[in-house]
DODREN-578228 format. One record per residue (C-alpha): residue number from 1; chain; x, y, z. Coordinates in Angstrom, 2 decimals. Layout:
BEGIN
+-----+--------+---------+---------+---------+
! num ! cadena !       X !       Y !       Z !
+-----+--------+---------+---------+---------+
! NUM !      A !       X !       Y !       Z !
...
+-----+--------+---------+---------+---------+
% end
This chain:
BEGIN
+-----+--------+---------+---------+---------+
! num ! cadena !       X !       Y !       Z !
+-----+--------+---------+---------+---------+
!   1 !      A !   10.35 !   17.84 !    1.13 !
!   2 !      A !   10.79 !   16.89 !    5.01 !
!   3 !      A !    8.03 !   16.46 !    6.84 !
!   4 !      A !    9.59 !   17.50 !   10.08 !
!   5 !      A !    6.63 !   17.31 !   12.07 !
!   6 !      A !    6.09 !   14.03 !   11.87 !
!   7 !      A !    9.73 !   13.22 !   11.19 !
!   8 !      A !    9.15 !   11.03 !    7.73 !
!   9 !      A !   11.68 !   12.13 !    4.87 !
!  10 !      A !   10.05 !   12.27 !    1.42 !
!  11 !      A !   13.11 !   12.08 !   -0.44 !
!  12 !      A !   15.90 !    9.23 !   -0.88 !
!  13 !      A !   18.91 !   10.75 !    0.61 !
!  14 !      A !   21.64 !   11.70 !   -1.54 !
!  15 !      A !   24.75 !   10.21 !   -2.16 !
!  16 !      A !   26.10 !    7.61 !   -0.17 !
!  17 !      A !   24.72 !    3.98 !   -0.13 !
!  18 !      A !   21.07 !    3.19 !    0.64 !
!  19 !      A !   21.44 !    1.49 !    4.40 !
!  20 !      A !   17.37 !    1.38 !    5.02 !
!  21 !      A !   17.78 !   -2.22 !    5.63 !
!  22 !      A !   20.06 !   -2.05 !    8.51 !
!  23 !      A !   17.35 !   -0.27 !   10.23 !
!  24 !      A !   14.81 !   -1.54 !   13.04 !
!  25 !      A !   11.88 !   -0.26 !   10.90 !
!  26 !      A !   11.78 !   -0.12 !    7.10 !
!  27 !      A !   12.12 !    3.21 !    5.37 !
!  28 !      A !    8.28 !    4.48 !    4.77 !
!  29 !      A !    9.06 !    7.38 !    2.13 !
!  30 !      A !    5.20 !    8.85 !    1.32 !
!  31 !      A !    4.81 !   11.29 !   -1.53 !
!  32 !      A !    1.73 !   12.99 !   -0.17 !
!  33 !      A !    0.03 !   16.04 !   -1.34 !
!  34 !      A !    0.62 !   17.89 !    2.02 !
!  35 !      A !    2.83 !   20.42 !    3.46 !
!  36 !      A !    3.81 !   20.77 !    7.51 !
!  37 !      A !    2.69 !   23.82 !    9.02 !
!  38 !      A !    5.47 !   23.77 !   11.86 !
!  39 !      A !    4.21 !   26.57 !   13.73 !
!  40 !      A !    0.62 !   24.91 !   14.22 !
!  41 !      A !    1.97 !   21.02 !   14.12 !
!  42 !      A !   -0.58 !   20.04 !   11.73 !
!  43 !      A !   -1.12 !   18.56 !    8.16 !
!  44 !      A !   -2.49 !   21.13 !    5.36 !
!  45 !      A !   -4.31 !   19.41 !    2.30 !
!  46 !      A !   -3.30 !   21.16 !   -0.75 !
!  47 !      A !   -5.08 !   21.67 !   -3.88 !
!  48 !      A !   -4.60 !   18.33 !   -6.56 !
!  49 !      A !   -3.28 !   19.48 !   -9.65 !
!  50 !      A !   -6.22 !   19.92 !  -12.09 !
!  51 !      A !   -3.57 !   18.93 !  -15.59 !
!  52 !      A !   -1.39 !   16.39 !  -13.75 !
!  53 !      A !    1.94 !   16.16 !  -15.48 !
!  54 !      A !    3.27 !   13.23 !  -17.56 !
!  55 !      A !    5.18 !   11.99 !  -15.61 !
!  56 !      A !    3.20 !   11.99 !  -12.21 !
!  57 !      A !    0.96 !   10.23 !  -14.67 !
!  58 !      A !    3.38 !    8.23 !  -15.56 !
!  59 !      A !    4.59 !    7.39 !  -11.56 !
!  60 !      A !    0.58 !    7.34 !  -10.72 !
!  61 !      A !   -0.15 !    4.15 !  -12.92 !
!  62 !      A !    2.93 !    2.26 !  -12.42 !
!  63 !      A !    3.01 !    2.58 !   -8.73 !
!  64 !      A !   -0.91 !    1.18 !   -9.13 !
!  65 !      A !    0.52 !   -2.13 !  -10.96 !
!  66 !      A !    2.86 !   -2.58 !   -8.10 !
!  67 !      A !    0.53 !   -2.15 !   -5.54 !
!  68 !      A !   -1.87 !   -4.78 !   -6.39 !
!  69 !      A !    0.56 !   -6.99 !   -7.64 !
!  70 !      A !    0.10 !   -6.62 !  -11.65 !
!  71 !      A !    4.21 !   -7.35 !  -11.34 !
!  72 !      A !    5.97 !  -10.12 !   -9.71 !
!  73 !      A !    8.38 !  -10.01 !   -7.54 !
!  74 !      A !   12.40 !   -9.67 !   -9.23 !
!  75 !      A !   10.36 !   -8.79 !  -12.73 !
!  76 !      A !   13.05 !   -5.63 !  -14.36 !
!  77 !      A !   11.69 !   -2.27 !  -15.26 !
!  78 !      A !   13.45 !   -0.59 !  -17.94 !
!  79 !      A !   13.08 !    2.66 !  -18.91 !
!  80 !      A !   12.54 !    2.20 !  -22.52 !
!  81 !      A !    9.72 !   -0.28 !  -21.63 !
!  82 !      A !    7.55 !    2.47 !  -19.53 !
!  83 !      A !    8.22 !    5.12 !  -22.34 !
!  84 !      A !    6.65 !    2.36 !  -24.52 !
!  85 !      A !    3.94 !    1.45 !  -22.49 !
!  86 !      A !    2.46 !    4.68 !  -21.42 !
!  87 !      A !    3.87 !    6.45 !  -24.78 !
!  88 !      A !    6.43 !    8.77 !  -22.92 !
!  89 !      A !   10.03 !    9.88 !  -23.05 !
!  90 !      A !   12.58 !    9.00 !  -21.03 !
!  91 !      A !   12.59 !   12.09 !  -18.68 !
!  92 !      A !    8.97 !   10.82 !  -17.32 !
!  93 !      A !   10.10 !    7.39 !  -17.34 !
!  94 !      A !   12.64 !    7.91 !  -14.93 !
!  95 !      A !   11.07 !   10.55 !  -12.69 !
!  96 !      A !    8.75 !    7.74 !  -12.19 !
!  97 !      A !   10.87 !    5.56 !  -11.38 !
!  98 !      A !   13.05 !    7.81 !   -9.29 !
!  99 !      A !    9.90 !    8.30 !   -6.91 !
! 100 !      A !    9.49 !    4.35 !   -6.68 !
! 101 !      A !   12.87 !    3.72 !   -5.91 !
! 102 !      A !   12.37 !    6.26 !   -3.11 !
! 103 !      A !    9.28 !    4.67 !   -1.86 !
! 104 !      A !   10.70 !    1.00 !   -1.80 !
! 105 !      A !    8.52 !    0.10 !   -4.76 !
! 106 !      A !   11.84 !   -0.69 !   -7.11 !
! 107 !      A !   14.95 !   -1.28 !   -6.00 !
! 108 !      A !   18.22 !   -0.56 !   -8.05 !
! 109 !      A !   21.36 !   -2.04 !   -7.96 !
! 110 !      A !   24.54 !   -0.46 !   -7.93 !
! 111 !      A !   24.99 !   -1.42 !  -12.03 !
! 112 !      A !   21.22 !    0.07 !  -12.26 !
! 113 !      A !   19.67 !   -2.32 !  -12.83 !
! 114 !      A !   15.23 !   -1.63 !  -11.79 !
! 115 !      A !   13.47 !   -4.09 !  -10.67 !
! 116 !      A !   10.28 !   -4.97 !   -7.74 !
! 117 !      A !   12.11 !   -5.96 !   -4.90 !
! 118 !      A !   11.99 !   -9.94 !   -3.37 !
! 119 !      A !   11.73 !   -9.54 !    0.15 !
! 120 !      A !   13.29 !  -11.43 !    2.69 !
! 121 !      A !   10.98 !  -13.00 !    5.42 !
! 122 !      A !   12.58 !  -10.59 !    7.97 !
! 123 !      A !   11.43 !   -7.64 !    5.89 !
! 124 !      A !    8.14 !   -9.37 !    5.10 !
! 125 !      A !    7.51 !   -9.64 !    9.06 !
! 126 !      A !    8.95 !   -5.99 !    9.83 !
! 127 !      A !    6.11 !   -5.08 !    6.70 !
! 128 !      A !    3.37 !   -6.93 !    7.83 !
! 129 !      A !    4.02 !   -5.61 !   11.33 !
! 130 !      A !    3.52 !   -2.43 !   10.43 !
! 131 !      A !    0.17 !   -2.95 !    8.87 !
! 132 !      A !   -0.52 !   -4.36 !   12.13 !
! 133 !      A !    0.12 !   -1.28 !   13.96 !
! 134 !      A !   -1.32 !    0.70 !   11.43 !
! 135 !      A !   -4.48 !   -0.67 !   10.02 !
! 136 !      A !   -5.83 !   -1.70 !   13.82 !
! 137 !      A !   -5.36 !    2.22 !   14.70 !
! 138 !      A !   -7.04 !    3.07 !   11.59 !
! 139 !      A !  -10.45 !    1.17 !   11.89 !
! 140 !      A !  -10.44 !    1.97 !   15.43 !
! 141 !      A !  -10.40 !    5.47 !   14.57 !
! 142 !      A !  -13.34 !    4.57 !   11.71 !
! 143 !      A !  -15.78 !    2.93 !   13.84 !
! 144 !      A !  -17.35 !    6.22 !   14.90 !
! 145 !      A !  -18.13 !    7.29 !   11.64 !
! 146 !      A !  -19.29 !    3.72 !   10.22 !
! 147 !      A !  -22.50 !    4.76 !    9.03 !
! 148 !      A !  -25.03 !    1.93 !    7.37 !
! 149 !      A !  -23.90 !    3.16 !    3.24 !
! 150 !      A !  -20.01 !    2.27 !    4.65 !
! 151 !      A !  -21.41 !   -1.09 !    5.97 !
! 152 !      A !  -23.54 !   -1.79 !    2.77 !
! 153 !      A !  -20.36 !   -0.95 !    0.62 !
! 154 !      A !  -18.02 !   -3.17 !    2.51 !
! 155 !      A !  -20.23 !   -6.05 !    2.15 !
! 156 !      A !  -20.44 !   -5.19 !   -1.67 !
! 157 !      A !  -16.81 !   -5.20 !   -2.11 !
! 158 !      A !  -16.41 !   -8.21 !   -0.06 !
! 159 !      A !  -18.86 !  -10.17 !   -2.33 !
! 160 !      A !  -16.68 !   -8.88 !   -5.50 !
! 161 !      A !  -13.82 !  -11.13 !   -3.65 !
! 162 !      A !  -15.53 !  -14.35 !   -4.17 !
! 163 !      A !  -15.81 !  -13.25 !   -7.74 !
! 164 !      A !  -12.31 !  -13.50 !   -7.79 !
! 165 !      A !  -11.56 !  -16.44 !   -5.66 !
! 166 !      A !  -13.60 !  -18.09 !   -8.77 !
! 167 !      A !  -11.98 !  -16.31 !  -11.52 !
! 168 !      A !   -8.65 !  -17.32 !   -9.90 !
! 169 !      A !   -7.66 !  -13.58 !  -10.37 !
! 170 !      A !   -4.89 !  -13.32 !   -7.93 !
! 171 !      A !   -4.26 !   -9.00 !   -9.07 !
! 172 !      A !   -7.80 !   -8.44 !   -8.93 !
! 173 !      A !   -7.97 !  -10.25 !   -5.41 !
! 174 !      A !   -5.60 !   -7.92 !   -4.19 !
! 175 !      A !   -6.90 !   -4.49 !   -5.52 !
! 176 !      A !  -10.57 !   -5.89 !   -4.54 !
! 177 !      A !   -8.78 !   -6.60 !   -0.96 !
! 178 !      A !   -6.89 !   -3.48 !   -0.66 !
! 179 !      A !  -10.62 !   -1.41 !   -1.60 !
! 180 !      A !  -12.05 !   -3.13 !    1.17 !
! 181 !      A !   -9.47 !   -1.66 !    3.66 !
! 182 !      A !   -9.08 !    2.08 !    2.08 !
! 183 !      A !  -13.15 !    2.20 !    2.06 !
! 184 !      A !  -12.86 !    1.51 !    5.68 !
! 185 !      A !   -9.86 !    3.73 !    6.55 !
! 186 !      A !  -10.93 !    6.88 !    4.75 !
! 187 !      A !  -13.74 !    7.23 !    7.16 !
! 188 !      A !  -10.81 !    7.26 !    9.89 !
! 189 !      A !  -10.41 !   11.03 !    8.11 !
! 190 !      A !   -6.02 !   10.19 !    8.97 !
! 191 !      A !   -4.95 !   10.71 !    5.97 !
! 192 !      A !   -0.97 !   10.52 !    6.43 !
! 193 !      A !   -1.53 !    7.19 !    8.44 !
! 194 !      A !   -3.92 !    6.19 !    5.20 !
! 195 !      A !   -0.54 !    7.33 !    3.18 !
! 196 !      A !    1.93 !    5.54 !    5.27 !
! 197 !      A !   -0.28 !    2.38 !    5.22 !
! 198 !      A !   -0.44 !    2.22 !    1.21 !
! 199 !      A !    3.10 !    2.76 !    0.66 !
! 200 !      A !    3.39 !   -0.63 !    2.91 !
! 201 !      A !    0.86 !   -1.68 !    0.95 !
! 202 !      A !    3.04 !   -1.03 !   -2.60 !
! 203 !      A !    6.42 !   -2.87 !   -0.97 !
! 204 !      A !    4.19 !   -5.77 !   -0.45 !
! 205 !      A !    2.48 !   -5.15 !   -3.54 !
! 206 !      A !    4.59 !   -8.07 !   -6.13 !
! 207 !      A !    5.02 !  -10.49 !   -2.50 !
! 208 !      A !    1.28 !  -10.60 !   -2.17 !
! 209 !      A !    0.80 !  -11.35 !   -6.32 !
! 210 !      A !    3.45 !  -14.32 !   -5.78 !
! 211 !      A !    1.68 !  -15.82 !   -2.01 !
! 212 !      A !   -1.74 !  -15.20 !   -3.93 !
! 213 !      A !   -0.34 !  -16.95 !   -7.46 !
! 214 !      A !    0.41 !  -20.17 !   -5.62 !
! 215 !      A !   -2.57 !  -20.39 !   -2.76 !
! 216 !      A !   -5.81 !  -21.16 !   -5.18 !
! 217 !      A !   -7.82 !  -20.42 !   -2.66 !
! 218 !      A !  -11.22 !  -22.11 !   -2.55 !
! 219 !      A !  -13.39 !  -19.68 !   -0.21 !
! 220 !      A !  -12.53 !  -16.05 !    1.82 !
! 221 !      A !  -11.30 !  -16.28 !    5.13 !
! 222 !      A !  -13.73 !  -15.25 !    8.01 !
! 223 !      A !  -12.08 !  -11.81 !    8.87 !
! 224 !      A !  -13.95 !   -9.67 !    6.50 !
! 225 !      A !  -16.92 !  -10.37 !    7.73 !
! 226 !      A !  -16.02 !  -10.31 !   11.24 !
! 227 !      A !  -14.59 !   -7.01 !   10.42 !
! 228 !      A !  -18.21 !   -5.78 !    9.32 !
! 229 !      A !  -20.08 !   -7.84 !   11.92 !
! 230 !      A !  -17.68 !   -5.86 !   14.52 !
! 231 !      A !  -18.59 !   -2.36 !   12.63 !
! 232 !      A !  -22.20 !   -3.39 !   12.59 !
! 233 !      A !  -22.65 !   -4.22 !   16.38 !
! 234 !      A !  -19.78 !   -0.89 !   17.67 !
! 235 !      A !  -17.94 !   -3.33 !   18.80 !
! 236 !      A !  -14.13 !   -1.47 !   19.03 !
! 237 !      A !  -12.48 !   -4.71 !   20.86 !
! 238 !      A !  -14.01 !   -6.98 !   18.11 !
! 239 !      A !  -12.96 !   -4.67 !   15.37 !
! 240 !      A !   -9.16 !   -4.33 !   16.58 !
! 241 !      A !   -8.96 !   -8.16 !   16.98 !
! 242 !      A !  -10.54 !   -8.42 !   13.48 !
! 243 !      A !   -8.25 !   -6.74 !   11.36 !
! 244 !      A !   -5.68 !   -7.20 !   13.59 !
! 245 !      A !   -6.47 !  -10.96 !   12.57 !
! 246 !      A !   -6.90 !  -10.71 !    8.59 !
! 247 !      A !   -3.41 !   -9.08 !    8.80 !
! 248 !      A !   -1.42 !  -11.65 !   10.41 !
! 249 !      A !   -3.29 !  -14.63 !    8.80 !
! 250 !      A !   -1.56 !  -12.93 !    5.29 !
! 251 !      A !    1.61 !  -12.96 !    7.45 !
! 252 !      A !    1.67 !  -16.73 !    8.39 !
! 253 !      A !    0.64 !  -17.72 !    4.86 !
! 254 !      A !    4.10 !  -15.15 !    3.34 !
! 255 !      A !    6.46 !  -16.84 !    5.94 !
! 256 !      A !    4.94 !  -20.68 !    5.42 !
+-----+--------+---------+---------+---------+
% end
């Protein structure tokens, strides 16, 4: 499906070789549950599926385990490992990973051969941009609706980081991190710049697992709580430069 109105394609193309790195901006393929009214230019939620099928299932949890890291970067994905993981077929099995591959969670090689992708620092930075641009327009767009329950919850979930700082849980650092953010962002009420921000989120997914693996980190960094001292006071300028700041910190630390 094309979303013309916003000019993202939701599908691989077909045929021909995959040139998305020879781009200025990294393909961002979203698989969102929306359709493009083009006569209004506007997004229309459609109903979830109440009996997801097996394979969106399938593509559902897998695409989770990327996200926050649960597989390193270069680590293969076979087929016949999914069907015996999640207890499927092959058809599921490689739905899934056909939507993957088309969201830059896999890559496959010409001999196809599946595996999570090791990024190059040039992608890393054109990534890690993008969350820039992204996530700063997102909170922005929150701080209106930060109500005191938002605040409370942020500084819940931020506590539940130093839980893993001590655990020396580098996957559960990352989905606690990544909670943090989408608790903020939903109550931006965007929800295809929330959809284009976790699919950079999942290509960064196995990079973050690796940076995360070697750091040990002894305490958080400041910008969390900046973040909710900024949402706290209505303090837009503070906010922007906040998670503006926790972004590119992650950035230096990829590219050291």
């Amino acid at each position: 499906m094309a979303l013309g109105c916003i000019g993202i394609d939701s599908e691989r193309p077909r045929g021909g070789r995959n040139t998305a790195s020879q781009h200025a901006f990294p393909r961002i393929s979203i698989d969102l549950r929306w359709v493009c009214d083009h006569k209004n230019f506007m997004l229309i939620s459609q109903r979830p599926d109440p009996k997801p099928s097996t394979h969106d299932m399938v593509y559902r949890r897998l695409r989770t385990r990327i996200m926050h890291g649960d597989i390193l970067p270069g680590q293969a994905i076979t087929l016949r490992g999914i069907g015996k993981e999640f207890g499927v077929s092959m058809t599921p099995a490689r739905e899934s990973v056909r939507r993957l591959v088309a969201e830059g969670a896999l890559s496959m090689s010409s001999s196809g051969r599946v595996a999570t992708p090791e990024l190059s620092s040039d992608r890393i930075e054109e990534l890690s941009a993008l969350r820039t641009l992204i996530e700063v327009e997102l909170a922005s767009r929150a701080l209106p609706r930060a109500h005191l329950a938002l605040i409370d919850r942020l500084q819940i979930i931020n506590s539940g980081l130093t839980d893993m700082i001590n655990r020396q849980d580098p996957v559960g650092y990352i989905r606690t991190n990544l909670e943090f953010h989408r608790t903020l962002y939903l109550r931006a009420q965007a929800p295809a710049m929330l959809a284009m921000a976790e699919t950079v989120w999942l290509q960064l997914g196995p990079t973050m697992r690796r940076l995360y693996g070697r750091l040990k980190r002894k305490s958080l960094p400041p910008y969390h709580r900046m973040i909710i001292a900024a949402l706290k006071a209505g303090d837009e300028p503070g906010l922007r430069l906040a998670v503006r700041s926790d972004v590119t910190q992650g950035l230096k630390m990829l590219l050291a």
